[in-house]
DSSP file (Angstrom, degrees, kcal/mol; ACC not computed):
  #  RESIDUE AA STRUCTURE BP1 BP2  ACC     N-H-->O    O-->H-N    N-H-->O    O-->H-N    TCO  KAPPA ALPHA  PHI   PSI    X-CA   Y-CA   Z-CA
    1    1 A X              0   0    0      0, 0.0     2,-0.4     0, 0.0     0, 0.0   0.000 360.0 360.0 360.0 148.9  158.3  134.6  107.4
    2    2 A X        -     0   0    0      2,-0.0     2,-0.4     0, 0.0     0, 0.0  -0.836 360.0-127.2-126.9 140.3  155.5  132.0  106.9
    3    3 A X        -     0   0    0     -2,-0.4     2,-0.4     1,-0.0     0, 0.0  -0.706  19.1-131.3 -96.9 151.7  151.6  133.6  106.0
    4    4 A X        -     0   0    0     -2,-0.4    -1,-0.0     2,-0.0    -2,-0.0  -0.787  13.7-152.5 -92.2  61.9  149.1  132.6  107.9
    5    5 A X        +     0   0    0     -2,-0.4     2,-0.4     2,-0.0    -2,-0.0   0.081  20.0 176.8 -51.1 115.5  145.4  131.3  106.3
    6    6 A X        -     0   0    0      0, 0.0     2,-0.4     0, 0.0    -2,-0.0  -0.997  22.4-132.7-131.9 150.6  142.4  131.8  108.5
    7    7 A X        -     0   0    0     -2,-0.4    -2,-0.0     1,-0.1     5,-0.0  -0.914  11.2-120.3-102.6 135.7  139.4  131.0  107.5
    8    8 A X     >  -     0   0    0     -2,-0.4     4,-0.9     1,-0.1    -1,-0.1   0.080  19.2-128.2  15.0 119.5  135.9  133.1  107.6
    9    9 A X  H  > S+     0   0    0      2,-0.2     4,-1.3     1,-0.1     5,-0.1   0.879 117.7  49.4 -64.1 -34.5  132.5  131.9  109.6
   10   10 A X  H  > S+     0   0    0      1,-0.2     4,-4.1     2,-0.2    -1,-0.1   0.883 106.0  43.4 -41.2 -51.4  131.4  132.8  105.9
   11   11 A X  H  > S+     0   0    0      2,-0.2     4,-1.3     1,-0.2    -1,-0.2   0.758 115.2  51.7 -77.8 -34.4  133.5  131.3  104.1
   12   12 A X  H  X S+     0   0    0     -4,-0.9     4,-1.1     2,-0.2    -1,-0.2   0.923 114.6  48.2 -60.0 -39.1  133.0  128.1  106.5
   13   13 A X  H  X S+     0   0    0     -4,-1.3     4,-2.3     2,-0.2    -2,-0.2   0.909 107.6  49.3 -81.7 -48.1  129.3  128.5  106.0
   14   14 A X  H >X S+     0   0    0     -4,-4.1     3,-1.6     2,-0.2     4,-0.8   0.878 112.0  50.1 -75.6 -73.5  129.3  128.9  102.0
   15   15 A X  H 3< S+     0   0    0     -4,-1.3     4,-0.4     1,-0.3     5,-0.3   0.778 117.0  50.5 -37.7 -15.3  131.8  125.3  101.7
   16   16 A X  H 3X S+     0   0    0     -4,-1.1     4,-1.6    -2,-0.5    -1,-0.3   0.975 110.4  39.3 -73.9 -50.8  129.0  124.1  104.0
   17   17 A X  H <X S+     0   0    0     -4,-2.3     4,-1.2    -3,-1.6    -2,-0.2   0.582 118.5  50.3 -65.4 -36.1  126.1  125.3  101.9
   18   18 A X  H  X S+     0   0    0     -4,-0.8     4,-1.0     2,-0.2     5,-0.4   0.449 108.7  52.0-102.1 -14.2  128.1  124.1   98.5
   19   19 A X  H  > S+     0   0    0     -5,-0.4     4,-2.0    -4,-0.4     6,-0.2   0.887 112.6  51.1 -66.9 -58.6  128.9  120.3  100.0
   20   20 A X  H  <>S+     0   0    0     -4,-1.6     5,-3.5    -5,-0.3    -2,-0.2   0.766 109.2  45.8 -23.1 -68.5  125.3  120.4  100.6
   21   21 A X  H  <5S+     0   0    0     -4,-1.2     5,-0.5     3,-0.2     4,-0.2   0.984 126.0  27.6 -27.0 -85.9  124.3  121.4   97.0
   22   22 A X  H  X5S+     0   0    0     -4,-1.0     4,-0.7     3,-0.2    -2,-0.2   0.924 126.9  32.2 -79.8 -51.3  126.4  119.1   95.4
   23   23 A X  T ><5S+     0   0    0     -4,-2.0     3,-0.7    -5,-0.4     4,-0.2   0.949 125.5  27.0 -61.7 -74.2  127.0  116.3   97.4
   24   24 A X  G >45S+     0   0    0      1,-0.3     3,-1.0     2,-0.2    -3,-0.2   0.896 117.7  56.9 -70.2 -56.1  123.9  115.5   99.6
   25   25 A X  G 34<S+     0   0    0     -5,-3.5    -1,-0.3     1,-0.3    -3,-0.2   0.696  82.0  84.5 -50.7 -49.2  121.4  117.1   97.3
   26   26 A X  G <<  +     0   0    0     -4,-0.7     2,-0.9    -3,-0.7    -1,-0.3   0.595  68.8 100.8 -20.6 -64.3  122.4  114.7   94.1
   27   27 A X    <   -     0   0    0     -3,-1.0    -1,-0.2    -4,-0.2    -3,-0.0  -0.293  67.2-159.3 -49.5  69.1  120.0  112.2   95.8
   28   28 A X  S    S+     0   0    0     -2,-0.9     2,-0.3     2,-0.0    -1,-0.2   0.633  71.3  19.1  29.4 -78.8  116.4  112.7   93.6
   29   29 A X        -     0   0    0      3,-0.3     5,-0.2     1,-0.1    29,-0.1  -0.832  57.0-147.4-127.3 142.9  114.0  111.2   96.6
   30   30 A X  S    S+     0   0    0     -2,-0.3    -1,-0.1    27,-0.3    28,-0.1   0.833 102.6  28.1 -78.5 -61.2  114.2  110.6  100.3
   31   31 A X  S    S+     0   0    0     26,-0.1    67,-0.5     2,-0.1     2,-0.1   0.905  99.0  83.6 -73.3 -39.1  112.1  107.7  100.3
   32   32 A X  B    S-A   97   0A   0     65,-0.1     2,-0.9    21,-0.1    -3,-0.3  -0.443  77.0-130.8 -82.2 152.0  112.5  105.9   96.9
   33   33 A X        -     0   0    0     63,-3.3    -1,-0.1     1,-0.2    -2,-0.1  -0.621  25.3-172.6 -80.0 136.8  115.4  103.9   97.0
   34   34 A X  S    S+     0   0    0     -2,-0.9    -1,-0.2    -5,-0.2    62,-0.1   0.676  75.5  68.8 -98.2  -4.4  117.3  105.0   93.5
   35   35 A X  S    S+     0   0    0      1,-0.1     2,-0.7    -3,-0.1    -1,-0.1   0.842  87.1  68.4 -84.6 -37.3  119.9  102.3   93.7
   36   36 A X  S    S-     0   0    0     59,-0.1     2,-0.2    60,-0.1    -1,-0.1  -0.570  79.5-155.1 -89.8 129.5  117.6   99.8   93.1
   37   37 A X        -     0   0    0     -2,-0.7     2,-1.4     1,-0.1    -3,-0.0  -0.581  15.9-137.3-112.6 150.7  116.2  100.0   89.2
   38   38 A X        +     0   0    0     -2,-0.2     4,-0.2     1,-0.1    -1,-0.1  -0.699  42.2 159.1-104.0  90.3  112.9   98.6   88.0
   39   39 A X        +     0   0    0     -2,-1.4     2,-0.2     2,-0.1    -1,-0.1   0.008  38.7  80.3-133.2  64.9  114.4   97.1   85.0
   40   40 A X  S    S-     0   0    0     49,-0.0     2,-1.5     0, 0.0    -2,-0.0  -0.774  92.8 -81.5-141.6 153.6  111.9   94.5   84.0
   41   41 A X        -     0   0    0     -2,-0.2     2,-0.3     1,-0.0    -2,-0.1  -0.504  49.8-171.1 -75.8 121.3  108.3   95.4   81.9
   42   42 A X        -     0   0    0     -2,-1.5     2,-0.2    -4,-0.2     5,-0.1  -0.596  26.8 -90.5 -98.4-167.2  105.8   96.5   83.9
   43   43 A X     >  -     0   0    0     -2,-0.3     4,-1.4     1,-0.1     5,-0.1  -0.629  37.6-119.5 -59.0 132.8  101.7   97.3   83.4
   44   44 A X  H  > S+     0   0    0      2,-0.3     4,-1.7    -2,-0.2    -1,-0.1   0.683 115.8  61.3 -33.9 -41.5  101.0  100.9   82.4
   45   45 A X  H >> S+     0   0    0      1,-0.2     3,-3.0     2,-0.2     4,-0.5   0.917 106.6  40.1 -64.8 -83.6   99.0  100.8   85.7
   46   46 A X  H 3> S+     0   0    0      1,-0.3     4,-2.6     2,-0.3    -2,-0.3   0.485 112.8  61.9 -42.0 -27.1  101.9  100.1   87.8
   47   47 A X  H 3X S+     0   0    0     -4,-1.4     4,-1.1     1,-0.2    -1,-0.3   0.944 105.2  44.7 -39.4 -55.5  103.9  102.5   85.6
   48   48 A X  H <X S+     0   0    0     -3,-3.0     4,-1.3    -4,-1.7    -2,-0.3   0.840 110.1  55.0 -83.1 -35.9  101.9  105.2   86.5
   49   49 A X  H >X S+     0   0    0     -4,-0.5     4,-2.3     1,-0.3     3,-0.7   0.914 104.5  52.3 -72.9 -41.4  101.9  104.4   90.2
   50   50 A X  H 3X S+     0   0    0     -4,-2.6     4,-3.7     2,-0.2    -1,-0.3   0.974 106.4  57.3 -35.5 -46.9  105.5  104.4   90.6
   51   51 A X  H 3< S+     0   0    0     -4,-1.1     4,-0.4     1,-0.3    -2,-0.2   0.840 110.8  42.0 -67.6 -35.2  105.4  107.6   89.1
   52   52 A X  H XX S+     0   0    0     -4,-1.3     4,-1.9    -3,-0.7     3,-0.7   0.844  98.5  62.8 -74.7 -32.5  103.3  108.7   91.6
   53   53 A X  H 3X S+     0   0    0     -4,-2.3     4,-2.5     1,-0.2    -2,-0.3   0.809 112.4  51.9 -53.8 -44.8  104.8  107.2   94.5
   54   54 A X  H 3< S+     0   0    0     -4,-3.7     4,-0.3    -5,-0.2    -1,-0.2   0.687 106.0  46.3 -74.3  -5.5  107.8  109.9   93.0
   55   55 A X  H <> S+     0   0    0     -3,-0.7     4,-2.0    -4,-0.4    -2,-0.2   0.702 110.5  55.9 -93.6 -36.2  106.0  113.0   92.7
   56   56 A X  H  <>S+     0   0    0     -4,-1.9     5,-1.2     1,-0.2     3,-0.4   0.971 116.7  39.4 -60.3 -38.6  104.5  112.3   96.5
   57   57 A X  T ><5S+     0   0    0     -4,-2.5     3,-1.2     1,-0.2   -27,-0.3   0.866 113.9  52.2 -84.9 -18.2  108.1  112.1   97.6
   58   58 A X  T 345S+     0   0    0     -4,-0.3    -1,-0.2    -5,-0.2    -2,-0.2   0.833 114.6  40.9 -61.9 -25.2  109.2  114.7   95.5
   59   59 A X  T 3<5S-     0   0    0     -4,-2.0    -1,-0.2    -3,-0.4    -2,-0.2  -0.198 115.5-119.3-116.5  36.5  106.6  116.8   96.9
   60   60 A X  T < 5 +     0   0    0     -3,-1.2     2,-0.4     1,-0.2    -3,-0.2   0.572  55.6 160.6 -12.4  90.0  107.4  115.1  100.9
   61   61 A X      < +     0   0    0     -5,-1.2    -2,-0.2     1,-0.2    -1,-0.2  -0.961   9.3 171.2-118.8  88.9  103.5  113.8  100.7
   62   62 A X  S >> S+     0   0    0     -2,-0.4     4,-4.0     3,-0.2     3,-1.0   0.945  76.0  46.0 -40.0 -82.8  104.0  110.9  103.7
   63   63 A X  H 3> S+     0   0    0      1,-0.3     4,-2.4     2,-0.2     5,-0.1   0.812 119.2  39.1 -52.1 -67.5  100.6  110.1  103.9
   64   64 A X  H 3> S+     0   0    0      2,-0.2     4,-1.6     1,-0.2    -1,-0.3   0.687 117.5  45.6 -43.1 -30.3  100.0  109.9  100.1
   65   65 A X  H X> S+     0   0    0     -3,-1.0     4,-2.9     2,-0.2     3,-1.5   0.956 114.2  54.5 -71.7 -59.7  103.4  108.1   99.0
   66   66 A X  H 3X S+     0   0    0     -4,-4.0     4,-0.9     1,-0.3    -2,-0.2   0.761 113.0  38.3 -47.6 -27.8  102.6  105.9  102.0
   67   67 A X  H 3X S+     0   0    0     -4,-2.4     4,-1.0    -5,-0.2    -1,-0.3   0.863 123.0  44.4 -77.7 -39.8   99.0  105.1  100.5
   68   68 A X  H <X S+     0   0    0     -4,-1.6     4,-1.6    -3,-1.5    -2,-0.2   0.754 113.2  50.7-113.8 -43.7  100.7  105.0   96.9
   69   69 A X  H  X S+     0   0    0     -4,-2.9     4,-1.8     2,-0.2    -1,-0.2   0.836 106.0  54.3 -70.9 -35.7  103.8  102.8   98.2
   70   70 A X  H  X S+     0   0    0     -4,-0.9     4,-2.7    -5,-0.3    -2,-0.2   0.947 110.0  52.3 -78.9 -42.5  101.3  100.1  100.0
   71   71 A X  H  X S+     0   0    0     -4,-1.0     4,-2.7     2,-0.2     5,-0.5   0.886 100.5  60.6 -29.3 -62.1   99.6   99.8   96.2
   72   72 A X  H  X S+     0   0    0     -4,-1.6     4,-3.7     3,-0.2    -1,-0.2   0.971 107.7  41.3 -26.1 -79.9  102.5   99.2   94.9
   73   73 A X  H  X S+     0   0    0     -4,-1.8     4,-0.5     2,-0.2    -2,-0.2   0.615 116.4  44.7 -65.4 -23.1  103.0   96.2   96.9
   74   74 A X  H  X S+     0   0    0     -4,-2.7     4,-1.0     2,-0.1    -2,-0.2   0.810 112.7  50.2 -84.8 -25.0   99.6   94.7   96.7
   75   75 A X  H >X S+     0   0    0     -4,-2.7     4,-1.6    -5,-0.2     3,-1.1   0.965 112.2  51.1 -82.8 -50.1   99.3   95.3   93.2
   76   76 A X  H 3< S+     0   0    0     -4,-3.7     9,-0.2    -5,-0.5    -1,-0.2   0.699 111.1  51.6 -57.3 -20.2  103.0   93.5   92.8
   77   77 A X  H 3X S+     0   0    0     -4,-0.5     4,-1.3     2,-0.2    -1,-0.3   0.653 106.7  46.1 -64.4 -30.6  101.8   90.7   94.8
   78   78 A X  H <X S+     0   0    0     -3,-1.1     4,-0.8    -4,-1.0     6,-0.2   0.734 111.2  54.4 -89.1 -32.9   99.0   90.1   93.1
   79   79 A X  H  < S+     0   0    0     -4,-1.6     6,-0.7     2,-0.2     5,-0.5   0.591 109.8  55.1 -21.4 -32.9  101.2   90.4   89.8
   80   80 A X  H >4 S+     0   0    0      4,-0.2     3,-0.9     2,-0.2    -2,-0.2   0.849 108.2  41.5 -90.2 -47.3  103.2   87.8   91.5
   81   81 A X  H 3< S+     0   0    0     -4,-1.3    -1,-0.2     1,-0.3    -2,-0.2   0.690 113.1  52.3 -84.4  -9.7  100.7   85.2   92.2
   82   82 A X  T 3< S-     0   0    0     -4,-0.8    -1,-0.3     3,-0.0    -2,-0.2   0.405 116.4-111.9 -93.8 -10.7   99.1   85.5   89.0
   83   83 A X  S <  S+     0   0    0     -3,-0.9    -3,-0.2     2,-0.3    -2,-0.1   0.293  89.0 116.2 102.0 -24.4  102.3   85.1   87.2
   84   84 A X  S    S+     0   0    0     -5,-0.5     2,-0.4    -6,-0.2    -4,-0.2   0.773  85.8  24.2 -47.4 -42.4  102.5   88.5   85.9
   85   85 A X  S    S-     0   0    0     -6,-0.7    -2,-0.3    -9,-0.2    -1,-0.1  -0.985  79.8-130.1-154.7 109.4  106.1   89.4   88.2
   86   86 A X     >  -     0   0    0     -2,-0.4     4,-1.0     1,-0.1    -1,-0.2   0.148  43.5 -98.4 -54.5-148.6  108.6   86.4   89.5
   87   87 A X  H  > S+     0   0    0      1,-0.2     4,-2.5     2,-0.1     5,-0.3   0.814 121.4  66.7-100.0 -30.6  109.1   87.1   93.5
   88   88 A X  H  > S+     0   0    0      1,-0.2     4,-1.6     2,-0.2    -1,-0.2   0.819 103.6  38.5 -88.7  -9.3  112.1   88.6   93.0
   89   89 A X  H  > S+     0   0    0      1,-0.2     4,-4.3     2,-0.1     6,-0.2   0.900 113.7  54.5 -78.2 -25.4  110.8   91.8   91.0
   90   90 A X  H  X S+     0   0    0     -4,-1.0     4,-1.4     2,-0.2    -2,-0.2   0.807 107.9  42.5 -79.2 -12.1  108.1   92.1   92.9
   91   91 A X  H >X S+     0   0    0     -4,-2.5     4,-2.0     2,-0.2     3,-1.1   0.945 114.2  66.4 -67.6 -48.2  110.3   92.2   96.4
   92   92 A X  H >X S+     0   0    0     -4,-1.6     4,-2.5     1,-0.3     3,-0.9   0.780 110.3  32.5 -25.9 -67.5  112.4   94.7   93.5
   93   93 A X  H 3X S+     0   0    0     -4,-4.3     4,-1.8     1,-0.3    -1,-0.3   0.900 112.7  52.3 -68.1 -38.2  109.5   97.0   93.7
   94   94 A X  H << S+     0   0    0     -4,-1.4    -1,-0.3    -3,-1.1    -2,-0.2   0.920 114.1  55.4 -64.1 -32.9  108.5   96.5   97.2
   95   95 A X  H << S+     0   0    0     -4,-2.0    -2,-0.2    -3,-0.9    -1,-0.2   0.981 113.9  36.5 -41.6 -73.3  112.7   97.5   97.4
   96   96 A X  H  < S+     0   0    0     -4,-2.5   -63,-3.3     1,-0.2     2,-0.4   0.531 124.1  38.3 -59.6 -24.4  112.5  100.7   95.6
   97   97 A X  B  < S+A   32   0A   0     -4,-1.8     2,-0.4    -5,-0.4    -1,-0.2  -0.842  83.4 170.0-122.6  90.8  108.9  102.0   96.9
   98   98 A X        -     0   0    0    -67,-0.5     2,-0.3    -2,-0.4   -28,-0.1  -0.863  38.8 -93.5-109.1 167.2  109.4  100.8  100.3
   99   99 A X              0   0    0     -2,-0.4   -33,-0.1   -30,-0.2    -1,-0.0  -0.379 360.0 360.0 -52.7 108.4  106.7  102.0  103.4
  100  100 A X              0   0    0     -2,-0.3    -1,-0.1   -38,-0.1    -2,-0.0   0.437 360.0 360.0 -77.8 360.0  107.7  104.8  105.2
């Protein structure tokens, strides 16, 4: 005689709730990209505005990340042209913080 496994709407619902956790959730930020890594020096200013651009998205603050993410990119452009940041970090950052 062969047993018979059924599963639970509970039991469905907690492996739902625990992919969630552990798979999906692993992912930091919704908006910054984390596969691409900023891993060239920047300015202490530019530090600190990444850093902000991650607490607004930690804290899903659109408007502000958006304000903080366009900064980002003018201030890396103007990095760019001045010599401070070749073109390709400064697309890097524009990569990583992009406009939501």
């Amino acid at each position: 005689m062969t047993e018979k496994h059924s599963i639970t709407k509970a039991q469905i619902r907690y492996i739902v709730k625990k992919y969630k956790e552990e798979v999906l959730m692993k992912k930091k930020f919704q908006w910054v990209n984390e596969s691409v890594v900023i891993d060239f020096p920047v300015s202490k200013a530019m530090r600190n505005t990444m850093e902000e651009a991650e607490q607004y998205d930690m804290e899903n603050n659109v408007s502000e990340y958006n304000a903080v993410s366009e900064m980002i990119e003018l201030c890396g452009k103007e990095g760019f042209v001045n010599g401070l940041y070749t073109k390709e970090q400064w697309q890097k950052m524009c990569e990583r913080y992009p406009y939501v």
